[in-house]
N, C-alpha and C positions, 0 to 999 in steps of 0.2 A: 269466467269459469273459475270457481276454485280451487288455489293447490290444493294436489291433492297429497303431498308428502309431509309426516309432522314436521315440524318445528316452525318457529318464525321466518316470513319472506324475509332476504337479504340482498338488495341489491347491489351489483360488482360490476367491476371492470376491472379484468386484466393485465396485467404488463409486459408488453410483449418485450421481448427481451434481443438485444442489437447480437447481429450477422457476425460468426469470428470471420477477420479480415481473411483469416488463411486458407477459410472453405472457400472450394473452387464456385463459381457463379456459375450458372446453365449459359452456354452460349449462347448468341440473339442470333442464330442460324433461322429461318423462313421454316415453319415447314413444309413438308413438298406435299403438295397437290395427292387425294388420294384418288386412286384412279379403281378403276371396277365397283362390282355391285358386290352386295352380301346375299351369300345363300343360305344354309342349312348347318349340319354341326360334323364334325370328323374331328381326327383323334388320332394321335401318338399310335394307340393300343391299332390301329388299320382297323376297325370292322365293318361288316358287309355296310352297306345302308341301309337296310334294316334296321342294325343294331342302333344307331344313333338316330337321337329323335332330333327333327329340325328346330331353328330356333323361332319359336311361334310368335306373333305379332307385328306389328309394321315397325321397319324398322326405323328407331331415333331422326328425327332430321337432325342437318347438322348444324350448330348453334353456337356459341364462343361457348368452346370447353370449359370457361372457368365461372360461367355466371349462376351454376347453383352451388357453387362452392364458397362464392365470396359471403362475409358475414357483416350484418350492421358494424360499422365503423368505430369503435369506442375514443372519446375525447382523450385524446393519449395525453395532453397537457394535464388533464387531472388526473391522469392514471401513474404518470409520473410521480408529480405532486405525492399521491396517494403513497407511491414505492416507497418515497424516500423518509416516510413517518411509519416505514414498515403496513401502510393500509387500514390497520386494525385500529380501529378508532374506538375510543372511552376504555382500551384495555391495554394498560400501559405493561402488564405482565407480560403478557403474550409477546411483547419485543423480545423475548428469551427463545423464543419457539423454534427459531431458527439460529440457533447457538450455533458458530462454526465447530467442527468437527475435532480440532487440535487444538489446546490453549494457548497455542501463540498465535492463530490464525484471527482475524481483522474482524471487524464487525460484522454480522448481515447486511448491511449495507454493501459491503465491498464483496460480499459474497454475490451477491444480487447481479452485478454485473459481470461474471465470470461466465462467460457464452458457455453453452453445452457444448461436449465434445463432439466434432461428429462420427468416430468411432470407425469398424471398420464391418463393412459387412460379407462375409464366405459362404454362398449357396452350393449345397450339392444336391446334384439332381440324376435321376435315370438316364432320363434322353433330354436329347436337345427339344424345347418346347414346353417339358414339364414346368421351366420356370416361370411361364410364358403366360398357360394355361390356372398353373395353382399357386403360382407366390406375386403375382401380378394381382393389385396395383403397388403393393407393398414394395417394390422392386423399381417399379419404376419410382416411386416418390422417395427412395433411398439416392435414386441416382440423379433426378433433378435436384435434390439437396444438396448435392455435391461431397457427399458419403461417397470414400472407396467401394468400391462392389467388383467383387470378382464371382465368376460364376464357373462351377465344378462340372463339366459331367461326364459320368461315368460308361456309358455306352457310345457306340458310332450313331446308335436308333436307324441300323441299315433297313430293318424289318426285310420286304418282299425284296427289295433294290429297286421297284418302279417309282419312279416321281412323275405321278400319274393320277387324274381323276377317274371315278368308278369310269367312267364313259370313254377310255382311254386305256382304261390299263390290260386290258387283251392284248393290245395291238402295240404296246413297248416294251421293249425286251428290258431283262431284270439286267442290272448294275448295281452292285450294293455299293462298291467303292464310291460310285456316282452318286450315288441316293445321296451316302453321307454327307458328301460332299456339298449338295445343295442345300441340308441341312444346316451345315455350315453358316453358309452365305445366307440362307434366312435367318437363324441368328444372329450374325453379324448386321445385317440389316437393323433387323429391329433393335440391339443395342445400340446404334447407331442415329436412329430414331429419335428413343426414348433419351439421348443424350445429347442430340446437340442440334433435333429437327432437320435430321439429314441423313436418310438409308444409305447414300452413297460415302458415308466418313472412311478413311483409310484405317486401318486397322497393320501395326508392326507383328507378323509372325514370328515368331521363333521354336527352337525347339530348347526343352529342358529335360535331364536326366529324373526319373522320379528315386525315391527311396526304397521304392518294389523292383528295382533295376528294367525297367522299360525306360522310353522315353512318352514326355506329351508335350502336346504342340501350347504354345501360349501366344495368346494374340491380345494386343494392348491397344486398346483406340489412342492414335495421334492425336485427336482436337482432344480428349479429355485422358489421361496414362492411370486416371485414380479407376479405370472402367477396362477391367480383363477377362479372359475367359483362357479356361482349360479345361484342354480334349484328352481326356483320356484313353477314348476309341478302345474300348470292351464289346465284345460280343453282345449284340442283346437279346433275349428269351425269345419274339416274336411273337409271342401270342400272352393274350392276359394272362390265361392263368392253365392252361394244357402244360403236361407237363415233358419241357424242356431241358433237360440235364446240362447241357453248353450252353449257359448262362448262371446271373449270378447267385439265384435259386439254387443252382445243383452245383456251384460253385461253396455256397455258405453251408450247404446240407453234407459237401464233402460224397457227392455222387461223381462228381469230375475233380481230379485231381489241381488241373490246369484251366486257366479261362485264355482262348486267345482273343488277338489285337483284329481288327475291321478296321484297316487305313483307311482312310477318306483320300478319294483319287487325288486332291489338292494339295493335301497337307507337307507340310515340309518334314514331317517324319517320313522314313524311306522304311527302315528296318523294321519287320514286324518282331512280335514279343510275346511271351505271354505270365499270366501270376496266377500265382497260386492264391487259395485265400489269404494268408499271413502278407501276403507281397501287396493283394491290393489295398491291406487295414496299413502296412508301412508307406504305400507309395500316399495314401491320404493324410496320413499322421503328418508327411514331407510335405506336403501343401499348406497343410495347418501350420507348421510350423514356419514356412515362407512366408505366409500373408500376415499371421498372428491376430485373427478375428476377434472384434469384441461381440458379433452377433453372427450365430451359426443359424443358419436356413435349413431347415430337411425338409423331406417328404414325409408321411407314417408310416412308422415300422409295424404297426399293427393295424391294420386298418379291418381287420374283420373279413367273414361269411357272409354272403345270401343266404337266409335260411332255408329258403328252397332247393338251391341249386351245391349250393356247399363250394360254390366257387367266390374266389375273392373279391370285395367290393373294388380291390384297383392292381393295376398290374403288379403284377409279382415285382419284373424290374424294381418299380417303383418302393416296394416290399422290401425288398434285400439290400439296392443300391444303401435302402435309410440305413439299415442294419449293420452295413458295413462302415457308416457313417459314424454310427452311435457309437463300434466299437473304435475306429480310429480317434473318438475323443475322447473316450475315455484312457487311451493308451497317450494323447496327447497329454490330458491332465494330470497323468501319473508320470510321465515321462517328461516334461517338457517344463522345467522350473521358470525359467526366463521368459514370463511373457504375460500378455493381461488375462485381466479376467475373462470369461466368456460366458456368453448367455446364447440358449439355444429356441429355438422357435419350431415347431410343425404344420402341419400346412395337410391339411385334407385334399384328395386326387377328386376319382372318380364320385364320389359318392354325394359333391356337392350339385352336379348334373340332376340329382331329385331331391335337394332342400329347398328351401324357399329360398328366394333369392337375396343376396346381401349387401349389394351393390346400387345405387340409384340409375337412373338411365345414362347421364354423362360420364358416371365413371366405367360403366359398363360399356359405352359408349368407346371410350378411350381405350379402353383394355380390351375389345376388338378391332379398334386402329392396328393395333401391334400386332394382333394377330394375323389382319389383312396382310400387313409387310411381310412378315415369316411365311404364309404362305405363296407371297409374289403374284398378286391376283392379277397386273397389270402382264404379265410374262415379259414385261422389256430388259434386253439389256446392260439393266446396273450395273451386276458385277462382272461381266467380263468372263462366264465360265463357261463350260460346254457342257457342264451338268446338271445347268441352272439356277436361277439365285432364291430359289425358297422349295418349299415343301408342297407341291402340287398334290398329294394326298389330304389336305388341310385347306386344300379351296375351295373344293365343294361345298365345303360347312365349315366356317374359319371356327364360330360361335363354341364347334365340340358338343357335346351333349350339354345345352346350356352352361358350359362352365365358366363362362367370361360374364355372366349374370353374377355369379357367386365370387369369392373368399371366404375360408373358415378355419380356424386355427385346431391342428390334430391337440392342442392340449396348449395348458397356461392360460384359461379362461377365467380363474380364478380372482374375486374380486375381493377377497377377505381375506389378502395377507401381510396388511396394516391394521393392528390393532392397538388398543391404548389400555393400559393396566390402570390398577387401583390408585397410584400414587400421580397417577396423568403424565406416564410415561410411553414413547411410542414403543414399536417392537413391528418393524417389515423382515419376512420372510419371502427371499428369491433362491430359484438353482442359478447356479453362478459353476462354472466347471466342474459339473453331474453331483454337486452336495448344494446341500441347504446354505446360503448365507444368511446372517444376521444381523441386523443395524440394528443401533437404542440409543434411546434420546432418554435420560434418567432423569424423572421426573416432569414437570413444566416448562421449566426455563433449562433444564441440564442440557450438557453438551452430547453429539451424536458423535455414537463409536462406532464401528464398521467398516467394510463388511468381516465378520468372523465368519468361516466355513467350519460349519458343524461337524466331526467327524463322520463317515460313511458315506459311500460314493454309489452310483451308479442311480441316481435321482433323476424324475422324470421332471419336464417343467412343469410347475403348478403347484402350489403349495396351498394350504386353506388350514385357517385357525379357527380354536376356539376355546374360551378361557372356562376354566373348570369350576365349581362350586370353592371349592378353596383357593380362589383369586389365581391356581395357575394357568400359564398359557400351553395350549397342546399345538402342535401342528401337524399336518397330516400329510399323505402325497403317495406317489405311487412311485416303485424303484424297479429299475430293470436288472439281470443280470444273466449275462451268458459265459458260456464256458467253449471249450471244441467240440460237441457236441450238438445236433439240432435240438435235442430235448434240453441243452444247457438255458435256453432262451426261457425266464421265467418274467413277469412282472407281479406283483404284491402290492399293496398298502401296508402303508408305514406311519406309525404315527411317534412323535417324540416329546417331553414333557419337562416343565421348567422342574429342576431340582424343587425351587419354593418359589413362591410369589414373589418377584422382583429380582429372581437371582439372573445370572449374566449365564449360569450352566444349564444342561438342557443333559435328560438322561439318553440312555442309548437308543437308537431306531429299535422300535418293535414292531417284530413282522403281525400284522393281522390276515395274512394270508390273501387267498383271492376267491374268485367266484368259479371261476372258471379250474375245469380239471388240468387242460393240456394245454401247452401253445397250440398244437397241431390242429383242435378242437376250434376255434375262435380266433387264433391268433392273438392270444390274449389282451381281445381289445375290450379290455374295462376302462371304463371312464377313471379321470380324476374323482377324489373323494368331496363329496357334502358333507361335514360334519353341523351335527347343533347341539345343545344342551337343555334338556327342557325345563319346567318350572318343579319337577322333582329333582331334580339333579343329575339325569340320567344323561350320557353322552350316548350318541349314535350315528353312524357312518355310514353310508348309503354310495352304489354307486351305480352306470348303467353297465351289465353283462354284454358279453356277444352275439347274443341273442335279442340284445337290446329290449330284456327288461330290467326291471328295480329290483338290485340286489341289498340285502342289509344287517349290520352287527349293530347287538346292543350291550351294551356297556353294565353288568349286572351292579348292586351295591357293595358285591364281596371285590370288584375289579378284575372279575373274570370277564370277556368277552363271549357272548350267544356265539351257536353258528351263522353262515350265513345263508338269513331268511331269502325265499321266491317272493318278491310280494309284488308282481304283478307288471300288468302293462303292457303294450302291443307298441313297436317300432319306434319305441324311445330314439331318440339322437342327441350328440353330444353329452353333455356332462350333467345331473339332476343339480336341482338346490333346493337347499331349506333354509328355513328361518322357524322362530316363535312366537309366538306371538302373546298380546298381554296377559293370557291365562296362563302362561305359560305351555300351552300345547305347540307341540313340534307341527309343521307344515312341509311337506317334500313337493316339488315339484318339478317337471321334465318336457321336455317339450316331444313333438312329434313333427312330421311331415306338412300335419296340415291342423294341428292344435296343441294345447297344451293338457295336460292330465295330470291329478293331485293326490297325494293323499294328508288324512290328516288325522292328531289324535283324536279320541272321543274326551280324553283330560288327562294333565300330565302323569307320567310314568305309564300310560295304556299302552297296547299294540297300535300301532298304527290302522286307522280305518282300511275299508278297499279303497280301490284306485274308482276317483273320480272324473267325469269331464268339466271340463271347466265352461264349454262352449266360446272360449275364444278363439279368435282367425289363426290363420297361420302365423311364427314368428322366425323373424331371422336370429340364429346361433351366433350367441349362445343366450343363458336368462340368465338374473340376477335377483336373490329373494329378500328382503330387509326386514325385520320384526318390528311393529309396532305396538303401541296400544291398543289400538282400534283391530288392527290386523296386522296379516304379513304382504308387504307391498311386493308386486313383481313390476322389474323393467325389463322391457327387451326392443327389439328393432321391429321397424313395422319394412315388411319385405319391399323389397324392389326401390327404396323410400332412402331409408336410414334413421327417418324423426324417431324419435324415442318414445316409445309406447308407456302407460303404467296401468296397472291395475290392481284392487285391494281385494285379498281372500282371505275370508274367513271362515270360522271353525263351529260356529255355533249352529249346533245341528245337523250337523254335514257340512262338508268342503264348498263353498258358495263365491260366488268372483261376481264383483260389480266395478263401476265405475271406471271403466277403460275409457282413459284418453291421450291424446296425441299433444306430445309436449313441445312438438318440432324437435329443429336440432343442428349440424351440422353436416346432414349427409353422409355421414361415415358409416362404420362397421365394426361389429366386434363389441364386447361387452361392454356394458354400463355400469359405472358406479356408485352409488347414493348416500350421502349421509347427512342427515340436519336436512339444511337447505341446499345441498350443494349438491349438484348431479355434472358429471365428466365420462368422457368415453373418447373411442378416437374417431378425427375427424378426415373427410375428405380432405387429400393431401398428406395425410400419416401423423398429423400433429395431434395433442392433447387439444377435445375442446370443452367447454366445460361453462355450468352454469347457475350462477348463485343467486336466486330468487327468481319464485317467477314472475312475469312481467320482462323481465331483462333480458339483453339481449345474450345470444352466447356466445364466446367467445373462444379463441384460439390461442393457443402457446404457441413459442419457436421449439417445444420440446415432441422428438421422435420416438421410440419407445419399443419395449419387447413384452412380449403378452399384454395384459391387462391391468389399466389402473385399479389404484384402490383406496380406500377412502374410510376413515371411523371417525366419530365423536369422541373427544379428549375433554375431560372435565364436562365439567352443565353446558359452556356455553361454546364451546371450541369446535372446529371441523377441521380437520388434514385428510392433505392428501398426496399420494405418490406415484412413481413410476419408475420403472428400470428404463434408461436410456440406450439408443443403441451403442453408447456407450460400454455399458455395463456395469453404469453409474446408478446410484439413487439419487433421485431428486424428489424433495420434498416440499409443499407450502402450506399453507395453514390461512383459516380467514371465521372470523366471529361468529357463530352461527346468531346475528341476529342482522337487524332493519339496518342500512346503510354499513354493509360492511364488507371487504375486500379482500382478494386473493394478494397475499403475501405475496412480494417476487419467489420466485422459485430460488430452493438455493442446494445445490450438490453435496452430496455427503461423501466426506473424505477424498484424499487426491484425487487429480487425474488417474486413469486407467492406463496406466502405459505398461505395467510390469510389479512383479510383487515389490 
């Protein structure tokens, strides 16, 4: 079959890069034997059975978890070989590409072996299990890595106090201390697991003073101390989305003055407590500042409406715990000089229960193991308690409304925040502690500066560029900002602009406003922005509304901004894209539930056509749109799979899509990136995997990462590409876009990340 992406095939092999000695190994503990069967789906949120649908199909046999993850083999003696001549063969300029960062710093060569960091990772969650349910497998491949992981949360998640299935729970009286408590031990469990193939690991409790003046309990697993968790034990709302005034809803709305404490009958805190809002944004900021994260984990703070029912796509908990999240770093950032960088991740709840699924069957497979344990399907017991050691609301249906099918990132899908200017200079754009950071590589061979944090703060992750008819770079993004106020909570698009073509300055965020009227309205859930430039010169910003249709500003010739257009579309999800294509006609595209949908110009500078269908299948979140000659290529995930899908749409005559095929892959999830010959995404396991030519096989990095890679063409014949590590490092490589040519070792830009 022929590629179907331009440029010349280029075959590679990767370098996989050696183990820092001082990352911890995963213990060679057995794991234990799983006992019981699976049934249907349940949920944090308690609803009837009714509400949750079961999980349909037979279920996985069980099979060595790791044998659709492993990938053809690469002759690492040439791939060596290949490192240490920098890869790039007949292009001896190109040995500049990776220029260290500081003029006194060593060759690439010696950069080359400078193992990734492995960084530090800080999840805050609602309840116990939200981590479990929506940052899983991400969570677990951070902690078999042997990455610090500490996990935050912010409720007891007593709900009703029965730890009790539907067919049981008449006949057991309510405990909420006890609930929690078993909650407890099902996460302890399952961290315990995931860490060292043993639910029964010892876990060291204690208690700590917070900086909201309460206490919370911290417990540190013994076989591994880089693996903790803390209980904050807050009240939680109990129900989705009814409204609740004692919890952290009407705690952030400023309806209850006070949130109190739900001890968990175990915990070695005695003394209850309680905070006000300001106490619980201090007692977080005090956590932040203990662990000192270079990767922050949330929930959405804005996850949206039902249009029907006007009730929230996921639990409010889940809503606000983000919100108070969002605001404790940003008080971190501004408060808290002495510490690293940090990079924030979001993480989609309920709402992934009807996407298409994102996950293959063994990962999905794995990431209902965990939840078997947490719910203690086996009832033996392990731990030793009287309140029992997992979540028996969660046994009936470990699955949840198919969420253990899914992962989806609330934002940072973003695949165009690597670009290359005129002079074949790079320019990556990340949020880095709530501003924009800046790397540049000046020129071909110049050396890389960074990261610079753009002035203006309260930045959402996900940034997208695009360079202007007068050679500058714009970038775009959406920014949060709240006040003490519920209506203070706004979000906008922001777009910012190089002073001139190759300068190092960048003018002030300019608000381009939003679609949406109120937070109250939608929860101001607009997508990250699309930008393109068409073959008039016209820029335009597209995003998806609350309502989840295509919102859009156009860019006049006087540099005034249209308002913004309706232009259509029925249950968009996730984030639109566009690209150009060789007429220069703009192409937006967005995906849905169960297809994709397009619009396109009729010739540059027009309005955009109506909204087309594409008639392709469903795809896994998020897409990726590339410009070509021919057309504008899309990749995305082909559901329940991982392989990477593509197909070419073009303009001529109306919005028309052919050539869908299946390029394999690595199993993974989460966006694609394409540029030349070289296509990368992430891989089952959490690594970078990536693929340069077709025919070839694909391969894997030792690099772990925040949001989405990204990827451009640099001069005629160059490809780079990057990634934010969970470090809160850039890591760069580059490889020939032609026949026999190779990924550059990876090489980091600027120190380690320990502290400014």
């Amino acid at each position: 079959m022929p590629d179907p992406r331009p440029g010349a095939p280029s075959p590679a092999a990767a370098l996989p890069a050696p183990r820092t000695e001082a990352e911890p190994r995963l213990p060679a503990s057995p794991p234990e034997p799983r006992a019981g069967v699976r049934h249907g789906s349940g949920t944090d949120a308690r609803p009837g059975p009714g509400h949750d649908a079961a999980r349909s199909g037979p279920h996985p046999a069980r099979r060595d978890r790791h044998r659709h993850r492993l990938v053809k083999v690469v002759a690492l003696c040439a791939a060596t070989a290949a490192g240490g001549m920098l890869v790039l063969r007949g292009n001896e300029a190109l040995a500049g590409l990776g220029s260290p960062a500081s003029p006194d710093a060593g060759p690439l060569a010696a950069a080359a072996h400078e193992n990734p960091d492995p960084g530090r990772v800080l999840q805050i969650v609602a309840h116990p299990d939200d981590d479990l349910y929506f940052m899983n497998p991400d969570l677990r491949y951070s902690i078999t890595a042997g990455h610090p992981v500490t996990s935050v949360y912010l409720t007891s998640g007593e709900a009703d106090g029965i730890n009790a299935g539907a067919a049981k729970t008449a006949s057991t009286a309510p405990d909420k201390p006890a609930y929690a408590e078993a909650r407890q031990n099902g996460i302890r469990a399952a961290y315990a697991k995931m860490a060292t193939g043993d639910r029964r690991g010892a876990w060291k409790r204690t208690v700590i003073p917070t900086d909201g003046g309460g206490r919370a309990e911290l417990d540190v697993l013994v076989a591994r101390p880089e693996v903790n968790l803390v209980w904050l034990q807050m009240r939680e709302a109990g129900n989705v989305y009814a409204d609740r005034p004692d919890s952290l809803h009407g705690l952030w709305d400023g309806r209850v003055e006070r949130l109190e404490s739900v001890l968990a009958s175990g915990t070695p805190v005695r003394q209850p407590y309680t905070y006000t809002r300001e106490q619980v944004v201090r007692t977080l900021l005090g956590v932040l500042e203990r662990y000192r994260p270079t990767t922050v984990r949330l929930q959405d703070p804005t996850p949206g409406r039902h249009a029907d029912t006007r009730r929230y796509t996921d639990h409010q908990d889940h809503m606000y715990g983000a919100r108070f999240a969002q605001a404790a770093l940003a008080a971190y950032a501004k408060e808290v000089k002495d510490r690293p960088h940090f990079a924030v991740q979001n993480y989609l709840g309920y709402l992934n229960g009807s996407l298409p699924s994102s996950l293959d069957p063994v990962e999905a497979g794995e990431k209902l193991d965990i939840l078997d344990t947490y719910a203690w399907l086996d009832q033996s017991d392990h731990c030793g308690s009287e309140a029992g050691c997992g979540d028996l609301k969660v046994a009936d249906h470990p699955a949840g409304n198919n969420w253990t099918r899914s992962i989806n990132y609330a934002r940072g899908t973003s695949t165009s925040w690597l670009t290359s200017d005129r002079d074949h200079g790079l320019w990556a754009f990340k949020v880095l502690d709530g501003q924009v950071a800046v790397w540049h590589r000046a020129g071909l061979i110049g050396a890389w500066s960074g990261p610079r944090l753009l002035p203006g703060t309260g930045m959402d992750p996900g940034i997208s560029t695009a360079t202007l008819p007068d050679g500058r770079i714009a970038a775009f993004g959406t920014r949060t900002a709240f006040g003490a106020r519920p209506a203070d909570y706004t979000r906008e698009v922001v777009m910012a602009v190089q002073r001139a073509s190759g300068s190092e300055e960048f003018g002030p965020w300019e608000s381009l406003g939003t679609p949406e009227t109120a937070d109250e309205e939608w929860t101001s859930d607009i997508s990250a922005p699309a930008v393109s430039v068409d073959g008039a010169g016209q820029p335009a910003v597209y995003v998806r509304d609350g309502a989840h249709t295509l919102r859009g500003r156009v860019r006049a010739a006087d540099g005034g901004w249209g308002p913004w257009l309706r232009l259509g579309g029925e249950g968009l999800t996730g984030s639109p894209v566009t690209a150009v294509d060789g007429a220069g006609r703009r192409v937006v595209l967005a995906g849905t539930a169960r297809t994709v949908v397009g619009w396109a110009q009729p010739r540059p500078g027009a309005p955009l056509g109506p909204v087309t269908g594409t008639g392709l299948p469903d795809t896994a979140l998020p897409l990726t749109a590339q410009g070509g000659p021919t057309g504008v290529r899309l990749w995305f995930r082909k559901p329940g799979s991982g392989n990477v899908r593509t197909a070419l749409v073009t303009a001529d005559g109306g919005l028309r899509v052919s050539g869908l095929t299946d390029l394999g892959g690595l199993s993974g999830f989460g966006a694609v990136t394409a540029s030349g010959h070289l296509l990368a995404g992430r891989a089952a396991g959490g690594q970078l995997g990536s693929e340069v030519g077709p025919g070839r096989p694909w391969e894997r990095s030792p690099l772990m990462f925040v949001g989405s890679p990204s990827s451009t063409t640099t001069g005629r014949n160059t490809v780079s590409l990057a990634v934010v590590g969970l470090d809160a490092r850039l890591y760069v490589t580059s490889s020939q876009d032609a026949p026999d040519a190779y990924l550059a070792p990876w090489q980091p830009v600027g120190p380690r990340n320990t502290g400014p």
